[in-house]
C-alpha positions as CSV (number, residue, x, y, z in Angstrom):
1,X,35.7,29.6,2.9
2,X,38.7,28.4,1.7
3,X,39.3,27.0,-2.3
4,X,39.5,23.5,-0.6
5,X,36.7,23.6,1.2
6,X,34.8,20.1,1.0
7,X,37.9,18.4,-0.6
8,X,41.1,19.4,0.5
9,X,42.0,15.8,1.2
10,X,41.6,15.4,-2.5
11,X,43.1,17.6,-3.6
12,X,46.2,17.1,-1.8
13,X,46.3,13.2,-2.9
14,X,45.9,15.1,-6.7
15,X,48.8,17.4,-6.2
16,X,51.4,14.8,-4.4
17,X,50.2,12.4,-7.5
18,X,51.2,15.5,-9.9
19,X,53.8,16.5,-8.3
20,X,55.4,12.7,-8.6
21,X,54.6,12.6,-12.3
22,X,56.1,15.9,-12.7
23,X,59.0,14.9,-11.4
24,X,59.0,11.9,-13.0
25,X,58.9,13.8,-16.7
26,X,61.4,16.3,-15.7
27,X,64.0,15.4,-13.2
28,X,63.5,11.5,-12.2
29,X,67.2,10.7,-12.2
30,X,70.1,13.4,-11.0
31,X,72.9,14.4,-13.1
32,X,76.0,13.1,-11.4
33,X,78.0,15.9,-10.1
34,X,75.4,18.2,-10.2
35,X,71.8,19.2,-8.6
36,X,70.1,19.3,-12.1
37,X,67.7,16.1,-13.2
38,X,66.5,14.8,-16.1
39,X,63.4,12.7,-17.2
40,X,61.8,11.0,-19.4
41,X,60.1,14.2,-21.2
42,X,63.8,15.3,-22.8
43,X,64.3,11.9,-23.8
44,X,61.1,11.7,-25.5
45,X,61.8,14.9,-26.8
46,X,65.1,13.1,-28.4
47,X,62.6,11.2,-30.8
48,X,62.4,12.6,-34.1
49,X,59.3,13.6,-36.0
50,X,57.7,14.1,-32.9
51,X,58.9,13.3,-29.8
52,X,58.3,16.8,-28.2
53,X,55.0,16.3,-29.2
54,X,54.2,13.3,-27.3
55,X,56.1,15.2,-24.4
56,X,53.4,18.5,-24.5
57,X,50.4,15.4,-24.3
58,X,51.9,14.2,-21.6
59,X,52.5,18.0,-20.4
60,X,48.7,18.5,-21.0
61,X,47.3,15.9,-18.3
62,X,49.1,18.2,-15.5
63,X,46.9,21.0,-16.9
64,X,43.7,19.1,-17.2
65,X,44.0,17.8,-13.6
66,X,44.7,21.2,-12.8
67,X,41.1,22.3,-14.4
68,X,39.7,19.9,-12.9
69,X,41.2,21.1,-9.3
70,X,39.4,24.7,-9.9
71,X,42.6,26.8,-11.2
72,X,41.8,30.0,-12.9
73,X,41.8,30.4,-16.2
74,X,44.8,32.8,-15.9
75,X,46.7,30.6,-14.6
76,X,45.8,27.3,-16.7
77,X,46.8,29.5,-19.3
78,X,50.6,30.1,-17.8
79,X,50.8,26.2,-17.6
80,X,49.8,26.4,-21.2
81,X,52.5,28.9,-22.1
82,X,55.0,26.8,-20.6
83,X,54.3,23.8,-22.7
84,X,53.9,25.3,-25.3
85,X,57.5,27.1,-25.1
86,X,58.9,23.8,-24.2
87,X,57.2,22.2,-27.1
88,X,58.7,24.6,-29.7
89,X,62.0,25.2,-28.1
90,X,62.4,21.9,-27.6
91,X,62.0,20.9,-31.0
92,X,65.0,22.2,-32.2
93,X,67.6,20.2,-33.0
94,X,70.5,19.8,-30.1
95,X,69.3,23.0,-28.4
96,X,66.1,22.4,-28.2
97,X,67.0,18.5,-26.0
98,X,69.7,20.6,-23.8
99,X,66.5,23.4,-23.2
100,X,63.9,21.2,-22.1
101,X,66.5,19.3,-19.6
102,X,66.4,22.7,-17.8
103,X,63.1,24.3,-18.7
104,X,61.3,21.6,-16.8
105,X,57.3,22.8,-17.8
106,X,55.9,20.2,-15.7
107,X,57.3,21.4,-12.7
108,X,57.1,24.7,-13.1
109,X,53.2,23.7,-13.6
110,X,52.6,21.9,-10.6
111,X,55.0,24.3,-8.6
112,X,51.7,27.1,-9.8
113,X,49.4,24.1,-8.9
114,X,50.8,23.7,-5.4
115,X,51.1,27.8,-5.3
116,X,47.5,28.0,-5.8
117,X,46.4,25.4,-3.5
118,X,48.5,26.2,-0.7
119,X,45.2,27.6,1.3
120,X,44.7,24.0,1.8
121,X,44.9,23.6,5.8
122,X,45.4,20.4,8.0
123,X,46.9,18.1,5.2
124,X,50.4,17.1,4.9
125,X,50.6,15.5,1.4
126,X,54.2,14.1,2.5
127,X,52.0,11.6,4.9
128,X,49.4,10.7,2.2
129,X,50.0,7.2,1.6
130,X,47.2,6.6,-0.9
131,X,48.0,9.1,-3.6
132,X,45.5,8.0,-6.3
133,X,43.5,10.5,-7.2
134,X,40.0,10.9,-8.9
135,X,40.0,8.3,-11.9
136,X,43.9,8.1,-12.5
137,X,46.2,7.0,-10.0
138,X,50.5,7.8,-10.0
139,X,51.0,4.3,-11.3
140,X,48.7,4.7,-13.9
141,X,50.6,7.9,-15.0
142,X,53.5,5.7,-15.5
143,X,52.3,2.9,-17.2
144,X,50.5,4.9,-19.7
145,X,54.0,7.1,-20.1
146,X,55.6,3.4,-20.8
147,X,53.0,2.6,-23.1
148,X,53.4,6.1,-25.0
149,X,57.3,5.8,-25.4
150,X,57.3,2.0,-26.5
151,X,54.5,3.1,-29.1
152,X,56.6,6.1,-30.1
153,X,59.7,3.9,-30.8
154,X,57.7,1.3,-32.5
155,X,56.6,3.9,-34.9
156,X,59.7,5.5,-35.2
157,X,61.2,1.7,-36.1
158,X,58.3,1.3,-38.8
159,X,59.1,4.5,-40.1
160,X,63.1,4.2,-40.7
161,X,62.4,0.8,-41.8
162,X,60.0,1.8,-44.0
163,X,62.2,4.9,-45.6
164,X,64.8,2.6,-45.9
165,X,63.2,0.0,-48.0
166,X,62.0,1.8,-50.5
């Protein structure tokens, strides 16, 4: 009686979907001349007035799905913690956008995700070609990350234009 007992299909669609949009946040593109990645969570984080906030939302879905997957509290509350470290480390200025290059929370968080399901027998998520998952697929994930970021330097626009008008 395994933890993926009656769904371990499922679940392993949910984790390569989580694992994409992790990577996606924290290491999409490489750093040339080194092994290190970067995504679109530090350069959200780059946006002032909030931008590290919109990255621990973001952050927060990986945790949610994770809920919803049947982690333990404990361990929901480790995915927390690391949000919430790269949330208020990565607010401060300079340091805080070279930290959350290299903290990487959302991959640390589905790396506990993939730890804890790793019971799961007789799937290999690297064959899964379908990886939507429950209500939200991986391209949904992306779009809404788009739609975050364009909204976030629309805001940021209104607000320097704003505070410069006055």
């Amino acid at each position: 009686m395994g933890i993926c007992r009656g769904g371990s299909l499922k679940k392993a669609i949910a984790l390569r979907e989580l694992r994409q949009f992790s990577d996606f946040l924290d290491r999409a593109i490489r750093i040339p001349g080194t092994s290190q990645g970067i995504g679109l969570d530090p350069l959200i984080g780059l946006i002032p007035g909030g931008g590290d906030l919109w990255g621990a939302v973001l952050a927060a879905y990986i945790v949610f799905r994770s809920l919803q997957l049947g982690v333990p509290k404990k361990l929901l509350l480790i995915m927390t913690y690391n949000i919430v470290i790269d949330t208020v480390l990565g607010s401060v200025p300079i340091f805080g956008d070279l930290f959350d290059v290299f903290w990487q929370a959302n991959v640390k968080n589905v790396d506990i995700l993939e730890s804890y399901l790793s019971d799961c027998e007789g799937e290999d998520i690297n064959n899964i070609k379908n990886y939507s998952a429950g209500n939200f697929s991986g391209k949904g994930c992306l779009i809404f990350t788009a739609v975050l970021f364009v909204t976030s330097i629309i805001v940021l626009a209104l607000i320097i234009i704003v505070s410069f008008s006055g």
